[in-house]
CHARMM internal coordinates of N, CA and C (Angstrom, degrees):
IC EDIT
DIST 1 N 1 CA 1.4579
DIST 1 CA 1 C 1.5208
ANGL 1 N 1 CA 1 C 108.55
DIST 1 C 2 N 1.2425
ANGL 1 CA 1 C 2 N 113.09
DIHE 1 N 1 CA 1 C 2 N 122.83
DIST 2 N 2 CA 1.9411
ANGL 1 C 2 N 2 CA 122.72
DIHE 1 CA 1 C 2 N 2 CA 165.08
DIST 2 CA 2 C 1.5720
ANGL 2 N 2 CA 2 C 104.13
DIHE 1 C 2 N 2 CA 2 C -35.35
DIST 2 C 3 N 0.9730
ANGL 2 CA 2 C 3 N 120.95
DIHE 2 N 2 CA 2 C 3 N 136.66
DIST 3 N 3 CA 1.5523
ANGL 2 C 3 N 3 CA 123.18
DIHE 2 CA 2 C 3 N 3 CA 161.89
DIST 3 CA 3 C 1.2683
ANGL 3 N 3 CA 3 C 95.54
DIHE 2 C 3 N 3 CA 3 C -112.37
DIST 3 C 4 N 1.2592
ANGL 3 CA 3 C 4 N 127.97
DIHE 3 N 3 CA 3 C 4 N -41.00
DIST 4 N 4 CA 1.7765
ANGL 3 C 4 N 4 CA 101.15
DIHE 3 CA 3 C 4 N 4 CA -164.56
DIST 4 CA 4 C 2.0815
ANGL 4 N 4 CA 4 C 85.64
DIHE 3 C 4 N 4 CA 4 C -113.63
DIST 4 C 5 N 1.7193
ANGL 4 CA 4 C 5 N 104.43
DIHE 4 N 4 CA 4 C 5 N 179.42
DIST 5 N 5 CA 1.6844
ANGL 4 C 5 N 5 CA 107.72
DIHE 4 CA 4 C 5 N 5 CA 167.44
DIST 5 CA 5 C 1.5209
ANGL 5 N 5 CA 5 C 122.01
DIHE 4 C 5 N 5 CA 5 C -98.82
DIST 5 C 6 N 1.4162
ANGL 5 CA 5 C 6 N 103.22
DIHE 5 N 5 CA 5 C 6 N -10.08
DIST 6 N 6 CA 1.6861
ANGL 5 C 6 N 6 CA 145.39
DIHE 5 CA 5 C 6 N 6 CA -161.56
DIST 6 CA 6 C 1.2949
ANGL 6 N 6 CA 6 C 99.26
DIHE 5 C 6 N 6 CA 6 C -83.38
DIST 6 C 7 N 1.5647
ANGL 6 CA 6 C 7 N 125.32
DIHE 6 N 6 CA 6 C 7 N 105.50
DIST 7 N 7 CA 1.0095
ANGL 6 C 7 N 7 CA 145.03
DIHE 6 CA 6 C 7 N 7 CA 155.33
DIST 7 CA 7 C 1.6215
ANGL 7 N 7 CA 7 C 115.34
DIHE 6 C 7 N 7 CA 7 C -37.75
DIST 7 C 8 N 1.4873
ANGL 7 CA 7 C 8 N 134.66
DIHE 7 N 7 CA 7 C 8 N 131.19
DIST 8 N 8 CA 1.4015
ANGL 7 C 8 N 8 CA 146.04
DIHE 7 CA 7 C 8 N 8 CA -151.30
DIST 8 CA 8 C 1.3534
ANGL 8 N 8 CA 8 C 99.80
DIHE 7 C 8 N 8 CA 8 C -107.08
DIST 8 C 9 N 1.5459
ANGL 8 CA 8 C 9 N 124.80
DIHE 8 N 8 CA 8 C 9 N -8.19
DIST 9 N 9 CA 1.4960
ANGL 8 C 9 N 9 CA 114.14
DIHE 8 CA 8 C 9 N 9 CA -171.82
DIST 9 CA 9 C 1.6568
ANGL 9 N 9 CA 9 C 102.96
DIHE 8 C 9 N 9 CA 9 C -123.44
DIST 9 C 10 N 1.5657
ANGL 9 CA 9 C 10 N 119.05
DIHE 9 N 9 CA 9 C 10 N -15.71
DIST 10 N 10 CA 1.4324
ANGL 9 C 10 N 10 CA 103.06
DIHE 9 CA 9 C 10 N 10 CA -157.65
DIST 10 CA 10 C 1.8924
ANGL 10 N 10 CA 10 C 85.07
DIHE 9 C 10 N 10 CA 10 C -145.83
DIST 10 C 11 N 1.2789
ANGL 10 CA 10 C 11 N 128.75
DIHE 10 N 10 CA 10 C 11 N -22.39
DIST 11 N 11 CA 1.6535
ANGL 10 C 11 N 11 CA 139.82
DIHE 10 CA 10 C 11 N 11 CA -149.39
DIST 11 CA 11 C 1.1867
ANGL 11 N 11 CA 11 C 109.38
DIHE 10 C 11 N 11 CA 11 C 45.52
DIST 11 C 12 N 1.0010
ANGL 11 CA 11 C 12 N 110.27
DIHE 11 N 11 CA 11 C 12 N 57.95
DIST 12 N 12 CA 1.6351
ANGL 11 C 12 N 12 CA 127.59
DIHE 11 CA 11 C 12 N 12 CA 137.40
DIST 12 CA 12 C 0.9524
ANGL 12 N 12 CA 12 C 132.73
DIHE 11 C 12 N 12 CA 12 C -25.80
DIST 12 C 13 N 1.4743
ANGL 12 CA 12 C 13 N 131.28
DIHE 12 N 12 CA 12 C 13 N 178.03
DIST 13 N 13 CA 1.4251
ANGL 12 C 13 N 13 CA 125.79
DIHE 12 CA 12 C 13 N 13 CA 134.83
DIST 13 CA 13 C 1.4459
ANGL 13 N 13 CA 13 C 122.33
DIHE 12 C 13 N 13 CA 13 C -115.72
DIST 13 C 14 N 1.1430
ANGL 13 CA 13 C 14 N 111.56
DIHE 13 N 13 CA 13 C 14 N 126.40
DIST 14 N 14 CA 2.0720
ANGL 13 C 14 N 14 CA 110.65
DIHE 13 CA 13 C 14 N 14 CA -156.86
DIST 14 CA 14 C 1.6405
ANGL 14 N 14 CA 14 C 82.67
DIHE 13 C 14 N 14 CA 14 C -91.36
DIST 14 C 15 N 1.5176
ANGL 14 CA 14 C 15 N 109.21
DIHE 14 N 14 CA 14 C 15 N 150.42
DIST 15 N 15 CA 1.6934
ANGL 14 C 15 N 15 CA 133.32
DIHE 14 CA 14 C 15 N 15 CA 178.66
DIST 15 CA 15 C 1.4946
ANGL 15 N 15 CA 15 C 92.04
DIHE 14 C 15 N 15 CA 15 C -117.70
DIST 15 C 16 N 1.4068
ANGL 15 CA 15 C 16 N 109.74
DIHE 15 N 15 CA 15 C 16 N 136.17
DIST 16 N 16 CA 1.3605
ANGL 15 C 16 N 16 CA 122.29
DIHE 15 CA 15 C 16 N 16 CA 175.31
DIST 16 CA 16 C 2.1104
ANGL 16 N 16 CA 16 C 96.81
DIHE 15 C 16 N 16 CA 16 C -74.61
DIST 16 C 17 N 1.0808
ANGL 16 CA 16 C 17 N 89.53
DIHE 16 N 16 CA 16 C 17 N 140.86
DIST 17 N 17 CA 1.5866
ANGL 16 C 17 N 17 CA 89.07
DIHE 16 CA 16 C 17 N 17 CA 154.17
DIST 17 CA 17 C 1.7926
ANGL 17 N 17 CA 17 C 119.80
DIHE 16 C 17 N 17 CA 17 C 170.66
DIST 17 C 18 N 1.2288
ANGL 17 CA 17 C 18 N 149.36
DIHE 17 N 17 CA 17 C 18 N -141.71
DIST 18 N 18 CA 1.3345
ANGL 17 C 18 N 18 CA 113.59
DIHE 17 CA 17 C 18 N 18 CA -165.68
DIST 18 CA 18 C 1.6518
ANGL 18 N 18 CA 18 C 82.86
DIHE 17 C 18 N 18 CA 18 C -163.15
DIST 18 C 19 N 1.4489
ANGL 18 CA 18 C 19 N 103.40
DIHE 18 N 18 CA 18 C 19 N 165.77
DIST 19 N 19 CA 1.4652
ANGL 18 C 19 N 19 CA 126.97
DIHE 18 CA 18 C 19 N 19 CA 172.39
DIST 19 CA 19 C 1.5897
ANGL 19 N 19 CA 19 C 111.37
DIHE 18 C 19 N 19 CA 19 C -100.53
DIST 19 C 20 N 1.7839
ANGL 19 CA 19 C 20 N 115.59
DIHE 19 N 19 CA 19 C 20 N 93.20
DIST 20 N 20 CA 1.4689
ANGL 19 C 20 N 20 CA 78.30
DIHE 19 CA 19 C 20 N 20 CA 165.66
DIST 20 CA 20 C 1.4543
ANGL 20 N 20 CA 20 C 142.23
DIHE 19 C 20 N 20 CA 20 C -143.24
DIST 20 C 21 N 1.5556
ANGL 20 CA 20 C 21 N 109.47
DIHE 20 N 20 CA 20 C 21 N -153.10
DIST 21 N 21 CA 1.9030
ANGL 20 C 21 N 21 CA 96.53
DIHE 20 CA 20 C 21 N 21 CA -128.37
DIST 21 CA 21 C 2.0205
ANGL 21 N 21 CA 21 C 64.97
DIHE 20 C 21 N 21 CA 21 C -113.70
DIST 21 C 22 N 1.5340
ANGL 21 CA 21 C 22 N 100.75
DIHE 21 N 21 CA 21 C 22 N 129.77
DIST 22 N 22 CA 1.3798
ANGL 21 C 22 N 22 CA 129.09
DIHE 21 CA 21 C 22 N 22 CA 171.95
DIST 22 CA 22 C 1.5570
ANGL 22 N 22 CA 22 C 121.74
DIHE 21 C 22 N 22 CA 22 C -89.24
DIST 22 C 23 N 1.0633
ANGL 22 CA 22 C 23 N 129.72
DIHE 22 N 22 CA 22 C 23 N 64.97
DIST 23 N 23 CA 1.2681
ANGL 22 C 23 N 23 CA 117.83
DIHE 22 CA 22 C 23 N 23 CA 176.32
DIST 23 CA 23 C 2.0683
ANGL 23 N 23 CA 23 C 114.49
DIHE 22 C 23 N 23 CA 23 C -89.51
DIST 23 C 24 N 1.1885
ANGL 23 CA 23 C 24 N 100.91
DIHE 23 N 23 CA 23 C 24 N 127.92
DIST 24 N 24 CA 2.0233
ANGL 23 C 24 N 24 CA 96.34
DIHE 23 CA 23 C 24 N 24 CA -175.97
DIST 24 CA 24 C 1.3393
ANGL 24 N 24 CA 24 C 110.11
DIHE 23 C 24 N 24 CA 24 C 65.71
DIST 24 C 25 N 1.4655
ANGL 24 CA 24 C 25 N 124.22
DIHE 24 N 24 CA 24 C 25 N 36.44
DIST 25 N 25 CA 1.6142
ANGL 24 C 25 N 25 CA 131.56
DIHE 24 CA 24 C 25 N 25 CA 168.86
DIST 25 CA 25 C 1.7031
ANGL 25 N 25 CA 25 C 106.06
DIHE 24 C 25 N 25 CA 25 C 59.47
DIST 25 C 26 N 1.4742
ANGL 25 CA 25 C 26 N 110.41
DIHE 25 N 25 CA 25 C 26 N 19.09
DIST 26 N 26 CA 1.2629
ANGL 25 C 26 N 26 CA 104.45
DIHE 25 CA 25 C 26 N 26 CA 151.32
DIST 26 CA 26 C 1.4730
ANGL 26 N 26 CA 26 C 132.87
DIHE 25 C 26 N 26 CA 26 C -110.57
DIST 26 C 27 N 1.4405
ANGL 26 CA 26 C 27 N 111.45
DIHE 26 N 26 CA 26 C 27 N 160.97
DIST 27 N 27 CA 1.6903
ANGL 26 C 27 N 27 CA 90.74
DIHE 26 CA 26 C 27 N 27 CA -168.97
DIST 27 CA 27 C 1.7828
ANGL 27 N 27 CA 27 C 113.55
DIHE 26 C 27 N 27 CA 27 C -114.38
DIST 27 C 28 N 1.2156
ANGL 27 CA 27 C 28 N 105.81
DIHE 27 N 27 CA 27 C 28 N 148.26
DIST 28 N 28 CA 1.6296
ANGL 27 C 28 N 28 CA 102.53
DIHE 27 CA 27 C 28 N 28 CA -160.27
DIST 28 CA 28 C 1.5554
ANGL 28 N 28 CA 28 C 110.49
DIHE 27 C 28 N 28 CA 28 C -134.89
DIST 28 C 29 N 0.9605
ANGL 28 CA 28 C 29 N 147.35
DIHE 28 N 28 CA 28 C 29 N 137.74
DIST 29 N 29 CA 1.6773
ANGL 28 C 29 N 29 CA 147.62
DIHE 28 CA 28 C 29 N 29 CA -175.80
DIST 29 CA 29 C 1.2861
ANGL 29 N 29 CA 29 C 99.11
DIHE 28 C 29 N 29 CA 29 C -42.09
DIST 29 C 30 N 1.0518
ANGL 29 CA 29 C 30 N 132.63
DIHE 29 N 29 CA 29 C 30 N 156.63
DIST 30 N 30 CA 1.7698
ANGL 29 C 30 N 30 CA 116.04
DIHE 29 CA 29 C 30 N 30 CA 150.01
DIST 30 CA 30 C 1.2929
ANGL 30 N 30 CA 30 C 122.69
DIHE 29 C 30 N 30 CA 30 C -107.74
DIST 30 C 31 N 1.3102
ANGL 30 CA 30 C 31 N 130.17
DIHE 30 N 30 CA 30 C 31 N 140.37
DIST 31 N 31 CA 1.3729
ANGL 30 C 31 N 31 CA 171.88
DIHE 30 CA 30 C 31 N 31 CA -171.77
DIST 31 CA 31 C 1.1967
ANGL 31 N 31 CA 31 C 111.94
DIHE 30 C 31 N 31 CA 31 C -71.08
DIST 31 C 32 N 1.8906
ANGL 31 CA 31 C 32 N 128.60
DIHE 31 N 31 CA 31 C 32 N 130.66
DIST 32 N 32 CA 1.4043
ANGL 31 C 32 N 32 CA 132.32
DIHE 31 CA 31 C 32 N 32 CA 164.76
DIST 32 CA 32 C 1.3264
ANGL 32 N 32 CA 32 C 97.42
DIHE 31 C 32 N 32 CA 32 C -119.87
DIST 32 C 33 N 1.8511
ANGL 32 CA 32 C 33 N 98.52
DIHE 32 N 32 CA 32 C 33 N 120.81
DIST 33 N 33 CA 1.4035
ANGL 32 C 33 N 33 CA 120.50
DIHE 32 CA 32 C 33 N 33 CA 175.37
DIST 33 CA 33 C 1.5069
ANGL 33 N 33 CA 33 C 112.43
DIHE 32 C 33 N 33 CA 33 C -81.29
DIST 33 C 34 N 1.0791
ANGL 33 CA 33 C 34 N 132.82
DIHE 33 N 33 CA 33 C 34 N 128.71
DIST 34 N 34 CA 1.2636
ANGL 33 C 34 N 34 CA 127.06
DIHE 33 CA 33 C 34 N 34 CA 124.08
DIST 34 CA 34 C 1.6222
ANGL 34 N 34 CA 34 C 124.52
DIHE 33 C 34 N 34 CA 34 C 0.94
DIST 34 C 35 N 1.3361
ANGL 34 CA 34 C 35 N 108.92
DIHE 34 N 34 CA 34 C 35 N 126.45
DIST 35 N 35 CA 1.4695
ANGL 34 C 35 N 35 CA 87.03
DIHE 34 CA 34 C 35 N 35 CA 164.42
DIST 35 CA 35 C 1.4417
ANGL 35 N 35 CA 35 C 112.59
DIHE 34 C 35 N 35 CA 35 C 114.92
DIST 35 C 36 N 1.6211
ANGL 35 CA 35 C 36 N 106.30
DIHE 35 N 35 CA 35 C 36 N 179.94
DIST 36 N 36 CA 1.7739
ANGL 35 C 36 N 36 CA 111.12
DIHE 35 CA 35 C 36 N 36 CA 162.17
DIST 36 CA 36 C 2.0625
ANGL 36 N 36 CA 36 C 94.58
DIHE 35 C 36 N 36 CA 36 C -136.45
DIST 36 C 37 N 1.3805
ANGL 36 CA 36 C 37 N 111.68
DIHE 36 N 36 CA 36 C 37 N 127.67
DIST 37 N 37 CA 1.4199
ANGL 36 C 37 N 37 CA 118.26
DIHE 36 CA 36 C 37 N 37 CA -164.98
DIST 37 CA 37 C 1.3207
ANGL 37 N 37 CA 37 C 128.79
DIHE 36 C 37 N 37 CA 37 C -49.52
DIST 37 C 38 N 1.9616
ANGL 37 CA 37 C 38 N 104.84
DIHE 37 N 37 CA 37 C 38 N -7.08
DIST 38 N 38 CA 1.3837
ANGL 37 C 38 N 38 CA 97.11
DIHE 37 CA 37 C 38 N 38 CA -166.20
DIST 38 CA 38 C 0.9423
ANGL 38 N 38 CA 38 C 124.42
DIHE 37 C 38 N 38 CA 38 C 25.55
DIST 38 C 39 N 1.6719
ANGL 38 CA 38 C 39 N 106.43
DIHE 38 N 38 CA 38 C 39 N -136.79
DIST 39 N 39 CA 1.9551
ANGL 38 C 39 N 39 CA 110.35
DIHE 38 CA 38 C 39 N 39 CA -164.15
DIST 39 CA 39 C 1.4628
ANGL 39 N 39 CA 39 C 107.08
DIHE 38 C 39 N 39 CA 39 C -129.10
DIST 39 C 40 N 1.8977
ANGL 39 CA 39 C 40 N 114.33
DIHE 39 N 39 CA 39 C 40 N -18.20
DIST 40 N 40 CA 1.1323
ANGL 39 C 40 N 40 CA 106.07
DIHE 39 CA 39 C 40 N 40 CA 140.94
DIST 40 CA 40 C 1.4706
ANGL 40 N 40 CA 40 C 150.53
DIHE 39 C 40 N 40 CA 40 C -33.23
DIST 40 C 41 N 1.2484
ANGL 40 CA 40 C 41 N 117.60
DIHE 40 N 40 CA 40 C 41 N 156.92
DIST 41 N 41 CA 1.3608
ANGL 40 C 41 N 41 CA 129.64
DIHE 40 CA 40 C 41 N 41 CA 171.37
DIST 41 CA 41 C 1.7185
ANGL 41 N 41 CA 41 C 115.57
DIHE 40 C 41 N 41 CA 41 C -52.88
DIST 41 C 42 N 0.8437
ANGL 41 CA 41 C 42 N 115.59
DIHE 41 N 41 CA 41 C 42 N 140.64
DIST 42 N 42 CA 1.2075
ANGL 41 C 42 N 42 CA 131.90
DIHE 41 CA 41 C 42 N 42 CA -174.69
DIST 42 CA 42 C 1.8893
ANGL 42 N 42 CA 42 C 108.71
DIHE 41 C 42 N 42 CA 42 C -67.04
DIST 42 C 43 N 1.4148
ANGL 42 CA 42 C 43 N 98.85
DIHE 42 N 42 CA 42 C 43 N -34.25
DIST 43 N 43 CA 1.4357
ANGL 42 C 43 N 43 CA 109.60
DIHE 42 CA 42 C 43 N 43 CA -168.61
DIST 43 CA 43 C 1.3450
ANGL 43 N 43 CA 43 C 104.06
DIHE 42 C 43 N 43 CA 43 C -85.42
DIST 43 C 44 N 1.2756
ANGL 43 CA 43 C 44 N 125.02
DIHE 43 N 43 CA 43 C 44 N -14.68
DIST 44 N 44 CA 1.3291
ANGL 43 C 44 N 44 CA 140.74
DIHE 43 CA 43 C 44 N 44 CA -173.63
DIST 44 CA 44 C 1.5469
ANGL 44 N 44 CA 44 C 113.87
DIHE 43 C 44 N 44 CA 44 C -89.35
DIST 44 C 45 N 1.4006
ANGL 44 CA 44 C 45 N 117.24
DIHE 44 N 44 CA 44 C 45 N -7.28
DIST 45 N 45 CA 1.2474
ANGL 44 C 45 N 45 CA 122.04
DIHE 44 CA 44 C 45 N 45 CA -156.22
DIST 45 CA 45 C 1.9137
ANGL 45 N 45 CA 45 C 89.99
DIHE 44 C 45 N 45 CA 45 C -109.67
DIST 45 C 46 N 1.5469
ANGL 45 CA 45 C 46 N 106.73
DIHE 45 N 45 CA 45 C 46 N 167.25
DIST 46 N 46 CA 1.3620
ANGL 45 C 46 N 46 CA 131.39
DIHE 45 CA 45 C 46 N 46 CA 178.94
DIST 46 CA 46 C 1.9715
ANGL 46 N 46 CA 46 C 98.59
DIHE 45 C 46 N 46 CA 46 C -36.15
DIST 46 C 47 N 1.3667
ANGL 46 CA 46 C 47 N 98.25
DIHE 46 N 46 CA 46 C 47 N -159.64
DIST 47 N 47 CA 1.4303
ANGL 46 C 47 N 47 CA 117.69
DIHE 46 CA 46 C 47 N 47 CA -153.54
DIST 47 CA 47 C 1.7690
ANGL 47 N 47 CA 47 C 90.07
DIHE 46 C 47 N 47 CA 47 C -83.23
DIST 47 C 48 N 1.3090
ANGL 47 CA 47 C 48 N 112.01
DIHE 47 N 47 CA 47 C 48 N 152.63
DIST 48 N 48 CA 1.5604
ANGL 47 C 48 N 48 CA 134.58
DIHE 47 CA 47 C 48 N 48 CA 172.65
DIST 48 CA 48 C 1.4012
ANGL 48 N 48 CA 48 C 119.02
DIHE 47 C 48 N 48 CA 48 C -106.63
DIST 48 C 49 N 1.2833
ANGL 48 CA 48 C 49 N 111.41
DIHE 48 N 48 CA 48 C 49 N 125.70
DIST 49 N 49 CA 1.5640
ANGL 48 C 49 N 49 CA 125.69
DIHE 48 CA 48 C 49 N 49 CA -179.29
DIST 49 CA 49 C 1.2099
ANGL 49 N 49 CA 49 C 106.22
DIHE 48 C 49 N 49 CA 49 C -114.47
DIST 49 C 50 N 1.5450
ANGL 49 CA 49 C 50 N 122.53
DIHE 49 N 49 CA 49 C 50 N 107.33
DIST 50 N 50 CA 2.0146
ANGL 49 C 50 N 50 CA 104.03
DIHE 49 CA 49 C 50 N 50 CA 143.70
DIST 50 CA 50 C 1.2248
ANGL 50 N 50 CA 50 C 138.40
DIHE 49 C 50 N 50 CA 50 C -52.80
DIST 50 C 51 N 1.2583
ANGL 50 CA 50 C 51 N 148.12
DIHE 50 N 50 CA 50 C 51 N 119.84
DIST 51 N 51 CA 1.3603
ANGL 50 C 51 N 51 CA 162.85
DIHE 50 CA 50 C 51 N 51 CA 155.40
DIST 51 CA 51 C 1.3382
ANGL 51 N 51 CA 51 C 114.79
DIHE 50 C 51 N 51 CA 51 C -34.47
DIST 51 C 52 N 1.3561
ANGL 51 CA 51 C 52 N 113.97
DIHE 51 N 51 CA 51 C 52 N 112.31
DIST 52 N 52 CA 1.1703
ANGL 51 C 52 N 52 CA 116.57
DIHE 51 CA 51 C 52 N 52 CA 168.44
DIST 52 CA 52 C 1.4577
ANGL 52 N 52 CA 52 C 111.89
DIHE 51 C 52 N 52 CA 52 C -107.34
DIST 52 C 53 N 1.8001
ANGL 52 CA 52 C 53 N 122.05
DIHE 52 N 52 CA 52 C 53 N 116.28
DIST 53 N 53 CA 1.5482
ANGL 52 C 53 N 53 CA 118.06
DIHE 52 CA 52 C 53 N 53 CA 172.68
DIST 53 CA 53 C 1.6057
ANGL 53 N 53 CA 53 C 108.44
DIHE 52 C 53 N 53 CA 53 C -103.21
DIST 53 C 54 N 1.4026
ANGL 53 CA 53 C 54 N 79.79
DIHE 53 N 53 CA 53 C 54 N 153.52
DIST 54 N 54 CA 1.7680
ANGL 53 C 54 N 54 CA 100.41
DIHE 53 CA 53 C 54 N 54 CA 148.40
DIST 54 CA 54 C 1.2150
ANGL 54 N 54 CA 54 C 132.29
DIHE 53 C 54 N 54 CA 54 C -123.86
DIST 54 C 55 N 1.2718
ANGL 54 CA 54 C 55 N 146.82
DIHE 54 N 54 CA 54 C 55 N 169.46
DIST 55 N 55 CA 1.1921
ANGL 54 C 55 N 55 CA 158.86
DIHE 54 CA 54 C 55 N 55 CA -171.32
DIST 55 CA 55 C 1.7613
ANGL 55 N 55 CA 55 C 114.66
DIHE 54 C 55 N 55 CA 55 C -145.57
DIST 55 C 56 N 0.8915
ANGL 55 CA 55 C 56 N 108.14
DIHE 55 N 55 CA 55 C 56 N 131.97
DIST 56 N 56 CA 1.6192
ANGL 55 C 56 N 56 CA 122.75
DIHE 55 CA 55 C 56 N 56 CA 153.26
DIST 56 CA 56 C 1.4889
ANGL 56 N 56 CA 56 C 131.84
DIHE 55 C 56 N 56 CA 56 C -49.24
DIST 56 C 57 N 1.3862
ANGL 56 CA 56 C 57 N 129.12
DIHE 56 N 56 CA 56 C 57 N 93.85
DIST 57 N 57 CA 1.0186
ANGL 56 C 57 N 57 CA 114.24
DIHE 56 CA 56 C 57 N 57 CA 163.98
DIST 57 CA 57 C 1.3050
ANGL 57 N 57 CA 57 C 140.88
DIHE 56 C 57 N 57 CA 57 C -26.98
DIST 57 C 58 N 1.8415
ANGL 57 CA 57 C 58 N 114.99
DIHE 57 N 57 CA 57 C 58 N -52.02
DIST 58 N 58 CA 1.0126
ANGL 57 C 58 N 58 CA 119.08
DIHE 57 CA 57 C 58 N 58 CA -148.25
DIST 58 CA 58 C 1.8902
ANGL 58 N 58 CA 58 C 88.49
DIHE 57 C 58 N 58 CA 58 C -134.76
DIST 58 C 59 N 1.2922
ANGL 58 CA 58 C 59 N 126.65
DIHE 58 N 58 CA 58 C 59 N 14.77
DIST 59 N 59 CA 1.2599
ANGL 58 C 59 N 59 CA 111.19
DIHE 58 CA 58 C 59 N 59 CA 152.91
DIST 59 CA 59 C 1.3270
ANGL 59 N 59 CA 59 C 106.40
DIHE 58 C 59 N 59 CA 59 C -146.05
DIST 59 C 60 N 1.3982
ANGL 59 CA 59 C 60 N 133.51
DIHE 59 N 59 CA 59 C 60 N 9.51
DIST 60 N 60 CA 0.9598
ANGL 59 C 60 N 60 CA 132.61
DIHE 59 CA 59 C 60 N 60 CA -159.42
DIST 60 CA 60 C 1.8757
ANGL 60 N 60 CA 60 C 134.42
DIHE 59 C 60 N 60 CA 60 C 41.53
DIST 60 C 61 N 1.1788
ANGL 60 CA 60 C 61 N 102.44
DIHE 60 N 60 CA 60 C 61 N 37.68
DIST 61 N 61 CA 1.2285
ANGL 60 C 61 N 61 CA 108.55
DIHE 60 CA 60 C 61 N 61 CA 156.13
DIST 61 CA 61 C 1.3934
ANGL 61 N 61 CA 61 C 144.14
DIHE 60 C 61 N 61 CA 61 C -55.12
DIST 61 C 62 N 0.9597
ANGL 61 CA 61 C 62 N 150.00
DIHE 61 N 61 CA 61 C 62 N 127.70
DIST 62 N 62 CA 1.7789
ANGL 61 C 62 N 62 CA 136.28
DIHE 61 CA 61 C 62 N 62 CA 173.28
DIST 62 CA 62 C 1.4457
ANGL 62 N 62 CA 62 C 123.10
DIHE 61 C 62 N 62 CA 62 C -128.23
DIST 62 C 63 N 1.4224
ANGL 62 CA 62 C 63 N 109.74
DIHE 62 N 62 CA 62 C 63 N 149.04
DIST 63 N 63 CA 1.4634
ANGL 62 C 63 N 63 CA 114.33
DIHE 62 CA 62 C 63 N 63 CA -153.87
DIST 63 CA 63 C 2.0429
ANGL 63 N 63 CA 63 C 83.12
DIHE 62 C 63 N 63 CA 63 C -140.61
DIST 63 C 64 N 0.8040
ANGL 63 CA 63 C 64 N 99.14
DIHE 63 N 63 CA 63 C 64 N 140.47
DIST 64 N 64 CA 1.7816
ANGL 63 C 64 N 64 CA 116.70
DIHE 63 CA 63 C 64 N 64 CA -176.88
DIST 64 CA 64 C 1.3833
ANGL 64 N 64 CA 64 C 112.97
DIHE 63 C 64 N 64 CA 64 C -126.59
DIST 64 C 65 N 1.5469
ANGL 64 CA 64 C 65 N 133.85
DIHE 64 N 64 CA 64 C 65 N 139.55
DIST 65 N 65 CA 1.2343
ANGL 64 C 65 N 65 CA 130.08
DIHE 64 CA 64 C 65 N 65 CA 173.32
DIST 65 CA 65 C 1.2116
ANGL 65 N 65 CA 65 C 120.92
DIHE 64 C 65 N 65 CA 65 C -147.66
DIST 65 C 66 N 1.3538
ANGL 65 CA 65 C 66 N 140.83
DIHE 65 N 65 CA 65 C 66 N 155.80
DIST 66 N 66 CA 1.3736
ANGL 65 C 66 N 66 CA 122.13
DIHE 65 CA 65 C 66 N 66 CA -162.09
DIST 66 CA 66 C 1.3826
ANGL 66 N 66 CA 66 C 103.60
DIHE 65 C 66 N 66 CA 66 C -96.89
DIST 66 C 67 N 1.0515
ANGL 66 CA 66 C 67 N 147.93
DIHE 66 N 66 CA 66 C 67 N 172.46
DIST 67 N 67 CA 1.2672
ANGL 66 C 67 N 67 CA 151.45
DIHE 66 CA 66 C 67 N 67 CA 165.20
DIST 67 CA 67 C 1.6338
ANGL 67 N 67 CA 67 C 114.11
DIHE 66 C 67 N 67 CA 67 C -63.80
DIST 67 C 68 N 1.6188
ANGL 67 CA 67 C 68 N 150.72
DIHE 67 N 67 CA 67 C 68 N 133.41
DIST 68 N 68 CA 0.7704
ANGL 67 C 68 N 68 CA 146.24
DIHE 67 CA 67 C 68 N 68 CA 161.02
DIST 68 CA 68 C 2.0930
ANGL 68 N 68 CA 68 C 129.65
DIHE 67 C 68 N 68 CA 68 C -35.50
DIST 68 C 69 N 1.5061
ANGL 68 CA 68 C 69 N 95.43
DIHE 68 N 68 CA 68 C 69 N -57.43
DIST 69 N 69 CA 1.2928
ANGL 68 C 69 N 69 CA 89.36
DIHE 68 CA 68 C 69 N 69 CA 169.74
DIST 69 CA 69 C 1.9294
ANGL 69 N 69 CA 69 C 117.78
DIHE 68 C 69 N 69 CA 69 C -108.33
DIST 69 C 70 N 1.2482
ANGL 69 CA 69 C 70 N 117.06
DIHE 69 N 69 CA 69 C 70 N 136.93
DIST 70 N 70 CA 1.4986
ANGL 69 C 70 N 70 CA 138.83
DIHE 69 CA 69 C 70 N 70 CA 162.02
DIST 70 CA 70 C 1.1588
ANGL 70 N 70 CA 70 C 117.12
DIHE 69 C 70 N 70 CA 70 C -14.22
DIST 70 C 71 N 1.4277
ANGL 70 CA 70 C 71 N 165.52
DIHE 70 N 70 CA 70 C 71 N 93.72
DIST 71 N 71 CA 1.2418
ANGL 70 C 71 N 71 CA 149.42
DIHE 70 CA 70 C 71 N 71 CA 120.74
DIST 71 CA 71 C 1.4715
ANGL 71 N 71 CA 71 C 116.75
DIHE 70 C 71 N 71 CA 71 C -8.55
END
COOR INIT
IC SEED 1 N 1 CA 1 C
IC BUILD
C-alpha cells in the first residue's frame, strides 16, 4: 500500500494505475506469486498477490507493491 502520493525521485505526483497481464485477449491486473515458476502451473504454486502500481506524473517513475492480503 502507497503511504505517501509524492514521488521519491523528483516530488511528483504518483497516479495509481496497473500493468496488465493478457492472457486469451483478456486483460487482468497482474499478480505476485509466491515462489520460483518452474514448469508447473501457476495455479498450483504458493499464495497470490495483486499488484498495486504507481507512476510519476512528472518523471515517470514507478514504484509497485503487492497487496497485503493473499488471493
Amino acid at each position: 500500500m502507497l503511504m505517501s502520493t509524492e514521488c521519491p525521485k523528483c516530488q511528483g505526483v504518483l497516479e495509481e494505475g496497473f500493468m496488465p497481464d493478457r492472457p486469451d485477449d483478456k486483460v487482468f491486473p497482474a499478480i505476485w506469486v509466491e515462489g520460483n515458476p518452474g514448469y508447473k502451473e501457476i495455479e498450483k504454486k504458493g499464495r497470490k498477490y495483486r499488484i498495486q502500481s504507481y507512476r510519476c506524473m512528472s518523471c515517470g517513475y514507478m514504484e509497485s507493491y503487492a497487496e497485503m492480503s493473499a488471493e
